[in-house]
C-alpha positions in Angstrom: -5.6 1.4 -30.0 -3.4 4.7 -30.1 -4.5 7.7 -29.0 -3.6 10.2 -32.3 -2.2 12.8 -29.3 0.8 10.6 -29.2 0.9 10.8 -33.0 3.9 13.3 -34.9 3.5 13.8 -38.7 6.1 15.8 -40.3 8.2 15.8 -43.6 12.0 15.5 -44.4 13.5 16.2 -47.1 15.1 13.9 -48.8 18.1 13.5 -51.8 16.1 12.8 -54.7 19.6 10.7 -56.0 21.5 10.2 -52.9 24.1 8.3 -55.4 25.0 11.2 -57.5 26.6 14.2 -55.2 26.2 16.8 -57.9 22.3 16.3 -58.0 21.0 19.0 -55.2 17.4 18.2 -55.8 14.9 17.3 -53.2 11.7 15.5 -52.2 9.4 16.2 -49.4 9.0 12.6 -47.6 6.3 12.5 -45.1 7.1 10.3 -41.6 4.7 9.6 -38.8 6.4 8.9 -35.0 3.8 7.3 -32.2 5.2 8.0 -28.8 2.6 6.3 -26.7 4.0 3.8 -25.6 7.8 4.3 -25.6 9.7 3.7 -22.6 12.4 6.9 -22.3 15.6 6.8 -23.0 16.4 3.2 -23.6 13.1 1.6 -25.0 13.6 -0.1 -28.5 12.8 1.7 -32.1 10.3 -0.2 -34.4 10.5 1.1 -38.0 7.5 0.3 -40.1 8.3 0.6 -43.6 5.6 1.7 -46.0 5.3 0.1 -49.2 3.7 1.1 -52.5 0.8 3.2 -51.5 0.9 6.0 -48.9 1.5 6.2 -45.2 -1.7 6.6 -43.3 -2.2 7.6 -39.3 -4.1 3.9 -39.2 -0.9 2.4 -39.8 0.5 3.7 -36.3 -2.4 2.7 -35.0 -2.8 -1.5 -35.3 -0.6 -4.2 -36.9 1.9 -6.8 -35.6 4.3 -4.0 -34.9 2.1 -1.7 -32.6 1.1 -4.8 -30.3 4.7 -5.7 -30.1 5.8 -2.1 -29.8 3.5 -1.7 -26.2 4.9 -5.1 -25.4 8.5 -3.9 -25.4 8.0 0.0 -24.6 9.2 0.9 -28.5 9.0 4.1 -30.0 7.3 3.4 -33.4 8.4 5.7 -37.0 7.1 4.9 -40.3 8.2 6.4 -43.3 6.5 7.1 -46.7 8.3 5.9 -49.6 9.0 8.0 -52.2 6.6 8.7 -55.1 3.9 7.6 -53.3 1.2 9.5 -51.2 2.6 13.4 -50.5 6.5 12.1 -50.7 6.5 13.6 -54.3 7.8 16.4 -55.9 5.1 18.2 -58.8 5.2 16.3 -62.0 7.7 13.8 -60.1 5.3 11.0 -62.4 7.0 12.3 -65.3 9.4 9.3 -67.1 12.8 11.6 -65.9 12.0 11.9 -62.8 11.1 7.8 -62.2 14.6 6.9 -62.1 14.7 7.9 -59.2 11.7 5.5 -58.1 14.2 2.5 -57.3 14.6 -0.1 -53.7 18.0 1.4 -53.5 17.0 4.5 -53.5 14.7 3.9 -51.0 16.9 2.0 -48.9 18.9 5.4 -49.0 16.2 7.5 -47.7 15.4 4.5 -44.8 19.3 5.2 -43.7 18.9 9.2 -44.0 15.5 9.0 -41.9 17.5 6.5 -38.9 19.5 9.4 -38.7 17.1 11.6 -38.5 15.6 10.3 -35.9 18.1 9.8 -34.1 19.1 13.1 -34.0 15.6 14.4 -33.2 15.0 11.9 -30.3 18.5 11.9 -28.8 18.6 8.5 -29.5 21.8 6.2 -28.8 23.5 2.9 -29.2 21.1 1.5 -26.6 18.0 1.9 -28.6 17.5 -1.7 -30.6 16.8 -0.5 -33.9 14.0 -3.5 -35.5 12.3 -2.8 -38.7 8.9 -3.9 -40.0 7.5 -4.9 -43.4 5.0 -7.1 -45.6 5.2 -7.7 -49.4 7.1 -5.6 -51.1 7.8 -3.4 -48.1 9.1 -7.0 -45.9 11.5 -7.1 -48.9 12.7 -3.8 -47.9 12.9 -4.4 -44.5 15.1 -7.7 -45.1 17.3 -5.7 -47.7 18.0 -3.2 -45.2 18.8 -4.7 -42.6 21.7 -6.5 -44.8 22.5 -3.6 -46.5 23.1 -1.6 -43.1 23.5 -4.1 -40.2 24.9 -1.4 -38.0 21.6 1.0 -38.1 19.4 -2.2 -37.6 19.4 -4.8 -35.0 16.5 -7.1 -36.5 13.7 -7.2 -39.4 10.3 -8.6 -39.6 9.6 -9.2 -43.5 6.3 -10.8 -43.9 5.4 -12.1 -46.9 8.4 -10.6 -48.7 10.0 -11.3 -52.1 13.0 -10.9 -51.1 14.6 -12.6 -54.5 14.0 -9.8 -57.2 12.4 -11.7 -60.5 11.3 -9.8 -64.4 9.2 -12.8 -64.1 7.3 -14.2 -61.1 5.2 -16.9 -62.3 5.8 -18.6 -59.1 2.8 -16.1 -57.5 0.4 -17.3 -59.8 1.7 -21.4 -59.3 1.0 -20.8 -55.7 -2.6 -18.8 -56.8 -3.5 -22.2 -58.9 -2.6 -24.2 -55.9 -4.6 -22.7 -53.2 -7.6 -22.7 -56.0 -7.8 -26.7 -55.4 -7.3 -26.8 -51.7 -10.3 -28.2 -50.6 -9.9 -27.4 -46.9 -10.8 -23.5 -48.4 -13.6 -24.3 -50.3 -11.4 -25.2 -54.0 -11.1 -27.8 -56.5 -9.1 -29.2 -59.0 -12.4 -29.0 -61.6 -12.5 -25.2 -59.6 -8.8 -24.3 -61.4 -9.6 -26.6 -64.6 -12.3 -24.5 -65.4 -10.3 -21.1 -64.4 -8.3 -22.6 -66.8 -10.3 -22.6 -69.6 -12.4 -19.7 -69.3 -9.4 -17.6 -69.9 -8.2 -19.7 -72.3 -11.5 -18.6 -73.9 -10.9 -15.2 -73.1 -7.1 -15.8 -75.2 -9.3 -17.3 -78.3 -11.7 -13.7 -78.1 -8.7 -11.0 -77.7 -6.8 -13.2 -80.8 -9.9 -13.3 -82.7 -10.9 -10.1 -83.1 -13.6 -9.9 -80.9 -13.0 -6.8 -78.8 -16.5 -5.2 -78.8 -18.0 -8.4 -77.1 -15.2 -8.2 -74.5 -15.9 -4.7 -73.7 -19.5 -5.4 -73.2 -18.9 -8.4 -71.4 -16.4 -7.3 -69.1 -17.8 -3.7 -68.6 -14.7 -2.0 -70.1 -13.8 1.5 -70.1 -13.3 1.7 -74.2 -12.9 -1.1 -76.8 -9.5 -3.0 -75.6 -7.6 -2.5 -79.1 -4.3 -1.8 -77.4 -1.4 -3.8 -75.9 -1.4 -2.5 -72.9 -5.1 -2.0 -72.8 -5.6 -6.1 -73.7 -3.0 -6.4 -70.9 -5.1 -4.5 -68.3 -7.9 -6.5 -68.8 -6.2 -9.8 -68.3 -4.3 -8.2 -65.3 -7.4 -7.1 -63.6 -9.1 -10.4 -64.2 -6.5 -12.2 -62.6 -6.4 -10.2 -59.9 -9.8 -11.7 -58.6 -8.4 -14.8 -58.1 -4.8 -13.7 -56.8 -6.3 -11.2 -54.5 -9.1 -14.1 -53.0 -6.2 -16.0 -52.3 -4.2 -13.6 -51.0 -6.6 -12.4 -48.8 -9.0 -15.6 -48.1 -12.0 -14.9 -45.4 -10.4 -11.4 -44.7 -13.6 -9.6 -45.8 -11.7 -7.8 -48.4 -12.7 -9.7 -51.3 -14.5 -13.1 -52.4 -13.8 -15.9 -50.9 -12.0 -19.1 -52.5 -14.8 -21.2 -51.7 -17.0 -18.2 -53.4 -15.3 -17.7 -56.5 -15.2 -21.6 -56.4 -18.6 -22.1 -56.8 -19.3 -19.5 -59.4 -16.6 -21.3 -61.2 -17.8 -24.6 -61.0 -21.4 -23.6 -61.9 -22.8 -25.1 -64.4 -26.2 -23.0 -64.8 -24.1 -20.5 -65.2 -22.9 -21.4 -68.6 -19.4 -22.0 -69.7 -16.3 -21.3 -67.8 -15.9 -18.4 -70.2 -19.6 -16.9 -69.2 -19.0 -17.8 -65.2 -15.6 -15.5 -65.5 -18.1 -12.9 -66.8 -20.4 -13.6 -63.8 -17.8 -13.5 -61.6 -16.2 -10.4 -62.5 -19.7 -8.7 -62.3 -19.9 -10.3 -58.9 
C-alpha cells in the first residue's frame, strides 16, 4: 500500500465547454498524482480515470493499476470527472449548467489534464502514456484512447460499455442469467419466481394500491408519481443487479442468498419474499 507522502492533490481548472471558444467559464477539477513508485524520467504514466462518483486518496492507493504501476515504475494521475465530488462549480446541478455534463466533454478535460501533466512533470515522448477504467469510466478510457491515439499508448477498460444504448436491456438479460447459474447458488424456479413477484408488484402500482406499497417497501412518501413509481422499481432491481454484479464481494447479498429467500416458500409468495428481501 501507498504511503499518502507520495500523494499530490490539487485542482485545474478546466473549460466548462471546451467546444464553444466564446464560453470563458470554468470549473475547478480536482486530480490526485502518486509518485511512489515512479521511476524518473522515463517510467510509464498510468491514468486512472474516475467515473461517476468522486475521486478518493483510496483510489491511488489499490486496484489493478497501482500493482501494475510498481510493477513497471509508472507515475500514477487520476482525475475527477466533472460534476461529481468538488469538480463543480455552485449550483453547477442546475438543468443549464448540465449540458455541460457530457463523455465528450470529459474526454476534453482527460486531453487538457495529459497536458497538464506533462507540463508539470517535464514529461516527454518517452513516457508510455496507458489509461485505466471500469464501467462507465473503462468506456472512457477505450473512447479516449481512439479519440486521441497520440496522447495514449494503451487502455484498460474493464467492464466497459463501450457501445452507447437509450436502452440497455441487455444488463438486465445477463442479471436474469446469472440468477439461474447454479454453480453461484441460482435457479431457474430462483428467476421464475423474481419474475413474478414483480410482476405482482406491476399488478399493485396499476391497481391503485400505493399505501400498501409504501408500507411494504418502507417508502419515503406514498409512490403517486412517475418518477417516484419509477424509483421504486429501480431500487428493487438494483438488489438483484448489484448481487450479481458484485457476487461474494461482501458488498451486498449473495446470489445464492437472495436465491433462497426467493425460493422460500414459508415465506409466502414471490410478491411477500421481494418484501423480505428488500427488508433483508
Amino acid at each position: 500500500m501507498t504511503d499518502k507522502s507520495h500523494l499530490i492533490e490539487g485542482q485545474i481548472q478546466q473549460k466548462i465547454d471546451h467546444f464553444n471558444g466564446r464560453n470563458t467559464d470554468t470549473l475547478p477539477q480536482k486530480f490526485i498524482v502518486n509518485e511512489a513508485f515512479w521511476k524518473k524520467p522515463d517510467g510509464p504514466v498510468f491514468l486512472y480515470i474516475s467515473g461517476e462518483g468522486p475521486l478518493s486518496k483510496f483510489n491511488l492507493f489499490v486496484g489493478h493499476h497501482v500493482a501494475m504501476a510498481e510493477k513497471y515504475g509508472a507515475l500514477v494521475v487520476a482525475l475527477e470527472h466533472r460534476f461529481y465530488g468538488t469538480s463543480i462549480n455552485p449550483g453547477g446541478l442546475e438543468l443549464l449548467h448540465l449540458q455541460h455534463l457530457s463523455s465528450q466533454q470529459a474526454l476534453a478535460d482527460l486531453a487538457a489534464f495529459h497536458s497538464f501533466i506533462r507540463q508539470k512533470y517535464d514529461l516527454t515522448d518517452k513516457n508510455i502514456w496507458i489509461s485505466f477504467g471500469g464501467s462507465y469510466a473503462g468506456a472512457l478510457s477505450a473512447w479516449f484512447r481512439g479519440k486521441f491515439p497520440h496522447l495514449v499508448f494503451g487502455a484498460v477498460a474493464s467492464s466497459a460499455p463501450v457501445q452507447a444504448k437509450l436502452d440497455f436491456s441487455d444488463y438486465n438479460k445477463v442479471v436474469g442469467h446469472s440468477l439461474t447459474e447454479k454453480s453461484v447458488g441460482g435457479s431457474y424456479k430462483c428467476l421464475n419466481s423474481v419474475r413474478k413477484a414483480f410482476e405482482a408488484l406491476k399488478a399493485a402500482l396499476q391497481g391503485g394500491e400505493e399505501m400498501k406499497l409504501m408500507k411494504d417497501f418502507g417508502c419515503c412518501d406514498v409512490p403517486k408519481s412517475p418518477e417516484d413509481r419509477t424509483e421504486l422499481v429501480q431500487s428493487l432491481a438494483d438488489i438483484f443487479m448489484g448481487s450479481v454484479q458484485y457476487n461474494e464481494e461482501g458488498v451486498m447479498l449473495t446470489i445464492a442468498q437472495i436465491c433462497d429467500i426467493m425460493t422460500n416458500q414459508s415465506q409466502g409468495d414471490a410478491y411477500d419474499r421481494l418484501v423480505k428481501l428488500a427488508a433483508v
